[in-house]
C-alpha positions as CSV (number, residue, x, y, z in Angstrom):
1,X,37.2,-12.8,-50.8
2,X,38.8,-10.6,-47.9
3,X,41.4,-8.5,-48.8
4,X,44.5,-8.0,-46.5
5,X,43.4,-4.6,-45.3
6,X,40.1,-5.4,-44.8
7,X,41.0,-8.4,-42.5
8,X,43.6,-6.2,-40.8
9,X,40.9,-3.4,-40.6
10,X,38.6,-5.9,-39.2
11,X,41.1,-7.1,-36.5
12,X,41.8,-4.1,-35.0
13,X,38.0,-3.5,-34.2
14,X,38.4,-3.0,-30.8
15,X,35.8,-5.3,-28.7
16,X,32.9,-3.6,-28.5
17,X,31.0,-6.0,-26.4
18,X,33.6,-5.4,-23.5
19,X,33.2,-1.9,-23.7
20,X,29.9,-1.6,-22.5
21,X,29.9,-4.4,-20.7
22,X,32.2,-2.5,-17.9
23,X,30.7,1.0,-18.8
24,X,27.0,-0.9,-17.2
25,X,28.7,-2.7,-14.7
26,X,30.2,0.3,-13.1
27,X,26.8,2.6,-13.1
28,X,25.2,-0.2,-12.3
29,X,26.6,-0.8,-9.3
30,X,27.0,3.1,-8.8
31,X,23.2,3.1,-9.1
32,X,22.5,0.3,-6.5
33,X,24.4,1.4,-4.0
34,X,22.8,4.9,-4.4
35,X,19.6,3.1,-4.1
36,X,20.0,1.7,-1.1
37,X,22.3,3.9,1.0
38,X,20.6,7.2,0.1
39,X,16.9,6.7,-1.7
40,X,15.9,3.3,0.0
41,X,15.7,5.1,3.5
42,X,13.1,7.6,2.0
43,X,11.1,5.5,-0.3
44,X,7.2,4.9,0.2
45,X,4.8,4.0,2.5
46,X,8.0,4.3,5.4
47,X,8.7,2.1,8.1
48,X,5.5,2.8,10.6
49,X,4.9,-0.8,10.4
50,X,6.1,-3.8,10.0
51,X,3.7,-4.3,6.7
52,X,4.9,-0.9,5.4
53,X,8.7,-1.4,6.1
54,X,8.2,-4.8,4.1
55,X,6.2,-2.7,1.3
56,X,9.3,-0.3,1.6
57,X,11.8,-3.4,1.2
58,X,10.1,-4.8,-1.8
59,X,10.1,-1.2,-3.9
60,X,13.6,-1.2,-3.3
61,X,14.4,-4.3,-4.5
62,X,12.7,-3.8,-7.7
63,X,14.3,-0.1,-8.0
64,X,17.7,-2.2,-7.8
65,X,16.4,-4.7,-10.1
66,X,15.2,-1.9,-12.9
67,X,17.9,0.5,-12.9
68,X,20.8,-1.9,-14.0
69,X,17.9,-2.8,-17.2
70,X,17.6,0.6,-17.7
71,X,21.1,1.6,-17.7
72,X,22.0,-0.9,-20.0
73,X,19.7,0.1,-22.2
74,X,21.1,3.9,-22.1
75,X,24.4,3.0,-21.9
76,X,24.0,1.0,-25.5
77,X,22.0,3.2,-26.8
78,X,24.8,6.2,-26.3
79,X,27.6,3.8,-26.9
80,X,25.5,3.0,-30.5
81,X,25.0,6.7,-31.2
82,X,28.7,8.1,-30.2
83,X,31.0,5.1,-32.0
84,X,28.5,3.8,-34.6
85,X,27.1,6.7,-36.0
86,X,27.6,7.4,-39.5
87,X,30.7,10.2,-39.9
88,X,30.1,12.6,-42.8
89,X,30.8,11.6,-46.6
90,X,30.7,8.0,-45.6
91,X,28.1,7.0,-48.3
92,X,29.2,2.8,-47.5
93,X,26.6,0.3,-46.7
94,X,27.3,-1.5,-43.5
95,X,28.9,-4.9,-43.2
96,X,25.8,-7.3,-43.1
97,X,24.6,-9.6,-39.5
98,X,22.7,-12.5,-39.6
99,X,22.7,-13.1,-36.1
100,X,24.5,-14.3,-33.2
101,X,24.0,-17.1,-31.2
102,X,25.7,-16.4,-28.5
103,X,23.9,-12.8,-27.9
104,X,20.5,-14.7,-28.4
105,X,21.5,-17.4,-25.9
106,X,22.6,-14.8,-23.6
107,X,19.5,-12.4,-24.1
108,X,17.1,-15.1,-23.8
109,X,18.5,-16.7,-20.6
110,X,18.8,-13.4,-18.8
111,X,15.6,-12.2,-19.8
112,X,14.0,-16.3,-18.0
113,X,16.2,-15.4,-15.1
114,X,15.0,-11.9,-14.4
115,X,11.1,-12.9,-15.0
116,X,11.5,-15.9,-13.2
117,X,13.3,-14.5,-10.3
118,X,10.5,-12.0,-9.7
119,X,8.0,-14.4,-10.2
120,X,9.5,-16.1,-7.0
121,X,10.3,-12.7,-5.3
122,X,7.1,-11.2,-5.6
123,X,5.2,-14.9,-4.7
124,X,7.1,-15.3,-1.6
125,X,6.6,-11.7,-0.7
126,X,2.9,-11.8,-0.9
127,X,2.1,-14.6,1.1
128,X,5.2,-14.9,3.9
129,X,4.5,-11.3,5.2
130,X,0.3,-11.4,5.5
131,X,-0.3,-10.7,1.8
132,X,-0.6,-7.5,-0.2
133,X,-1.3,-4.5,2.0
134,X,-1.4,-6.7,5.0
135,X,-5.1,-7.7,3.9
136,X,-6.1,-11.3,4.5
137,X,-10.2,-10.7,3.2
138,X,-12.9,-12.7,5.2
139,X,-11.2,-16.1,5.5
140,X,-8.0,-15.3,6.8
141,X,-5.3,-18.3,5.3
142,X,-2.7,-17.0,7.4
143,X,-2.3,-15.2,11.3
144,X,0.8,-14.0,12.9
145,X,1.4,-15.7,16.2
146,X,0.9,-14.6,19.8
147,X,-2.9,-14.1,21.6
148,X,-2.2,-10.0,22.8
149,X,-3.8,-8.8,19.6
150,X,-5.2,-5.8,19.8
151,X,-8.9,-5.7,17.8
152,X,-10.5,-2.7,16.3
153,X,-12.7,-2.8,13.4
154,X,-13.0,0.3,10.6
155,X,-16.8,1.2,9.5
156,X,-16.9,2.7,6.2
157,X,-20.2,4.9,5.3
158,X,-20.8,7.8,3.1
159,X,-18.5,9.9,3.7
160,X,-16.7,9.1,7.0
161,X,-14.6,6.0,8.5
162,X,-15.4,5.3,12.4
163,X,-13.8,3.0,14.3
164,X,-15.1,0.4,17.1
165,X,-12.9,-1.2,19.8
166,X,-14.2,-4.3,21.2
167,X,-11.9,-4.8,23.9
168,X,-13.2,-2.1,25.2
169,X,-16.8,-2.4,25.7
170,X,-17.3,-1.3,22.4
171,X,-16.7,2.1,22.1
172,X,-16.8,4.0,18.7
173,X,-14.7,6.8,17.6
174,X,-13.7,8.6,14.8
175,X,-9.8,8.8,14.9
176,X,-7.7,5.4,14.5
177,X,-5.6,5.6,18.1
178,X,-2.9,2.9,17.8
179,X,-0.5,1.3,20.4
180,X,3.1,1.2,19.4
181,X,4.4,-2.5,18.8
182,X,1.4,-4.5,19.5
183,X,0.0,-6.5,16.7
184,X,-3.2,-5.2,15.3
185,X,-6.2,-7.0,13.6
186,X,-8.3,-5.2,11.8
187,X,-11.7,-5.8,10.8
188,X,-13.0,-3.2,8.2
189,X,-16.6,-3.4,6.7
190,X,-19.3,-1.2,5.7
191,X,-22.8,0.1,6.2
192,X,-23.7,1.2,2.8
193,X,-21.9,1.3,-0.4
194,X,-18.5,-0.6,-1.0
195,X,-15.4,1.6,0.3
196,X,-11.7,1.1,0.9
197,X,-10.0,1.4,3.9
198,X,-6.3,2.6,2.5
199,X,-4.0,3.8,5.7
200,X,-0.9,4.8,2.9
201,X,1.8,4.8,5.9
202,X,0.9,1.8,7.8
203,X,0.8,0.4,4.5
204,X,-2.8,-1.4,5.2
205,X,-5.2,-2.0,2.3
206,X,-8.6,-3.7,2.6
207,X,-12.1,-3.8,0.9
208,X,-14.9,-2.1,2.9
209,X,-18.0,-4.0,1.5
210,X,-21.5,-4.3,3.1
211,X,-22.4,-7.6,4.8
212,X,-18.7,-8.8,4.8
213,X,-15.3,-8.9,7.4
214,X,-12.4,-8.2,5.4
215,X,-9.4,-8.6,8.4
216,X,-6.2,-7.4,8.0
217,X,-2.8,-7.9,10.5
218,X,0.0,-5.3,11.1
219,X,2.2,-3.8,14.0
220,X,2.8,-0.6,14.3
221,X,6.2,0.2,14.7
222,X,6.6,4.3,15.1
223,X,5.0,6.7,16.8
224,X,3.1,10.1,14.9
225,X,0.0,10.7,13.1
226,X,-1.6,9.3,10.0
227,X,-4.4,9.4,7.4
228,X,-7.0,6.8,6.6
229,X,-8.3,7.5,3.0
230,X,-11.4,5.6,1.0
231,X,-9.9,3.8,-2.0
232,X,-12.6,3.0,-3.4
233,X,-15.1,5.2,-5.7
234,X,-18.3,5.7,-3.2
235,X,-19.5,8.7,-4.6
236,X,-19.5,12.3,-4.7
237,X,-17.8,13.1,-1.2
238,X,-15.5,10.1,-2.0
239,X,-12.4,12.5,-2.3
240,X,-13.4,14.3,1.2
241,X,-13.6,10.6,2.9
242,X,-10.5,10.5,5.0
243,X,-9.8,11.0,8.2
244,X,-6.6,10.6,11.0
245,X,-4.9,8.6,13.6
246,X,-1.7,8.2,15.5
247,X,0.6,5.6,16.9
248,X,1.3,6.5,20.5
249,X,3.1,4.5,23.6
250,X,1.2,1.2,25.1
251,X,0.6,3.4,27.9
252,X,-0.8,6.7,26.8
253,X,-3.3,4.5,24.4
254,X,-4.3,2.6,27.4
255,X,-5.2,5.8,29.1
256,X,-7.2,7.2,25.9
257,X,-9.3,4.0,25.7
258,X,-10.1,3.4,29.4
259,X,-10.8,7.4,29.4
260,X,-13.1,7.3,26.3
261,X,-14.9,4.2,27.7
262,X,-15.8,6.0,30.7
263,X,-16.8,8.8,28.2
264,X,-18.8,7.4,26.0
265,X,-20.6,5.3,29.3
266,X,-21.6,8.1,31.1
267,X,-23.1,10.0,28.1
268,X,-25.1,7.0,26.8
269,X,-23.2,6.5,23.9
270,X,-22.6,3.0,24.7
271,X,-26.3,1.9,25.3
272,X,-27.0,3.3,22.6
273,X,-24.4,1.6,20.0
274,X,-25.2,-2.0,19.2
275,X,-23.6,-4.8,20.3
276,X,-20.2,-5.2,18.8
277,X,-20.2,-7.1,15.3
278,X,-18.6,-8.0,12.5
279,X,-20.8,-6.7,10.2
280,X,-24.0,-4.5,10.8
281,X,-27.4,-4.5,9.0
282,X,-27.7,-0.8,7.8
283,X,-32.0,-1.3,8.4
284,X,-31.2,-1.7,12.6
285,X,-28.7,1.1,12.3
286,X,-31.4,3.7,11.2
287,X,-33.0,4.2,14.4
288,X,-29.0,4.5,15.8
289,X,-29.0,7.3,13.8
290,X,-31.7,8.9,15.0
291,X,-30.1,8.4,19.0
292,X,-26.7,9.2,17.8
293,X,-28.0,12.5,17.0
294,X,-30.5,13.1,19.9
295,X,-29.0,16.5,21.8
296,X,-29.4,14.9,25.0
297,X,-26.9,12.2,24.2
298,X,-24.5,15.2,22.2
299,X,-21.7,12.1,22.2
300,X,-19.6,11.0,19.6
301,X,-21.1,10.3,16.5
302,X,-20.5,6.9,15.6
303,X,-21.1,4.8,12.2
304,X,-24.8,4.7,12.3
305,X,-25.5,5.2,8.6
306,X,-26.9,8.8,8.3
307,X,-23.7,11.0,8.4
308,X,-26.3,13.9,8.0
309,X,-27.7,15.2,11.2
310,X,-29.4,17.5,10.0
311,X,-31.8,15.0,7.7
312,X,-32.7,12.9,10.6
313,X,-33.2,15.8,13.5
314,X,-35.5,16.5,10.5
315,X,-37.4,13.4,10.1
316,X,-36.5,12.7,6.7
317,X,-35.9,8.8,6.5
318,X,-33.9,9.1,2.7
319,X,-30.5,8.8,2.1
320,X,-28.1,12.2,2.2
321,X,-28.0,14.2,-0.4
322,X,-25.1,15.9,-1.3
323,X,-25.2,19.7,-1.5
């Protein structure tokens, strides 16, 4: 039976619940507004593209979405351990819980709502803006609108990424040369083993494999330079396969192309790449090779297979070996 001074002491128990309640509310808040004023602006890939600025937008969503969970967390945890903890000579077992309804009811409904919501977030966000890392694989389900697409398709081989521009006659290089706000499609494959074409600031992800077109659609939205990189484990060079490009104005890009055309034409680079594809048997592409590397051509070396010119000036018809 409760005593008087155990009820009183009881009802002066100031409301714990409250308490933390506004202690989370205001760093929450604190923290989300931090997040997007000051840290959003920074966060990774960056805004060079439209896919990337979306990638950007969706980390700081869930950045907002973990911090107030995390600081609630904290902020009972240190609420717990400064008001709860036991005080010196107090020897007293606890008053005894057996539960709450109303903090299960409220723990399990916030808890559905949170899952659920980025359940729906995260669905909506991988299909509205082209899919993850703007990569549609061989049967694209979706394509932005318009016709001006610009068309360049990424070669993976072991170790180097060249690239091939169709709209312009064909030519192969081996830097990625973008046009500021014009949409891209990409089509990456490969001519060996399975690689990944990974372009961390454009935020553009896709699957290099043999025998298959893996398209993928972005915009490019900044000028500067960035790095392609091989995301996928294709040996022991797979760490030195990367190389650069750069996003520059619809008119200096038209200059580089029409100029590396001409290039590439007069120095019989062109006749001796074959005819533009969306994937490339690797048994045709040996004697490429061999042309690709013939002094008197002394062009660009395109994806022909055999990133060794050394092995096939010597005759030997095996794959590279690495030193």
């Amino acid at each position: 039976m409760s005593t008087p001074e155990s009820t009183g002491a009881r009802a002066a128990e100031p409301r714990h619940g409250l308490r933390i309640l506004v202690i989370w509310l205001v760093l929450a808040i604190i923290a989300d507004v931090l997040t997007w004023t000051v840290w959003y602006p920074h966060m990774p890939p960056g805004r060079m593209s439209d896919q990337a600025k979306g990638q950007q937008f969706d980390i700081a969503v869930m950045a907002m979405l973990c911090f107030p969970v995390l600081l609630f967390i904290w902020t009972y945890f240190a609420y717990a351990f400064l008001t709860w903890r036991r005080k010196p000579g107090d020897d007293e077992d606890a008053e005894p819980i057996y539960g709450s309804t109303k903090i299960q009811a409220t723990w399990i409904t916030t808890t559905a709502v949170i899952v659920l919501g980025l359940f729906v977030f995260g669905t909506v966000e991988l299909i509205v803006p082209a899919g993850a890392g703007a990569g549609e694989g061989p049967s694209p389900i979706w394509k932005p609108t318009g016709s001006n697409f610009l068309q360049v398709q990424a070669i993976g081989q072991q170790w180097a990424w060249t690239y091939r521009y169709p709209q312009f006659g064909g030519m192969e290089t081996t830097s990625l040369v973008l046009p500021e706000g014009r949409q891209v499609e990409i089509h990456v494959t490969s001519l060996d083993v399975i690689h990944s074409f990974w372009s961390y600031q454009l935020g553009v992800k896709a699957d290099a494999n043999p025998g298959v077109d893996n398209v993928a659609y972005f915009v490019p939205k900044q000028f500067g330079t960035f790095n392609v990189r091989c995301n996928e484990l294709c040996g022991i060079w797979h760490g030195a396969m990367f190389n650069y490009g750069a996003v520059v104005t619809p008119t200096a890009f038209q200059t580089w192309a029409t100029t590396t055309q001409a290039k590439e034409r007069r120095i019989g680079l062109l006749a001796a790449l074959p005819p533009y594809a969306l994937t490339y048997d690797p048994t045709v592409i040996k004697q490429l090779g061999k042309d690709l590397t013939n002094p008197n051509i002394n062009g660009i070396l395109g994806g022909n297979g055999y990133y060794y010119p050394s092995q096939l000036q010597s005759g030997d018809p095996g794959d590279p070996v690495s030193p």
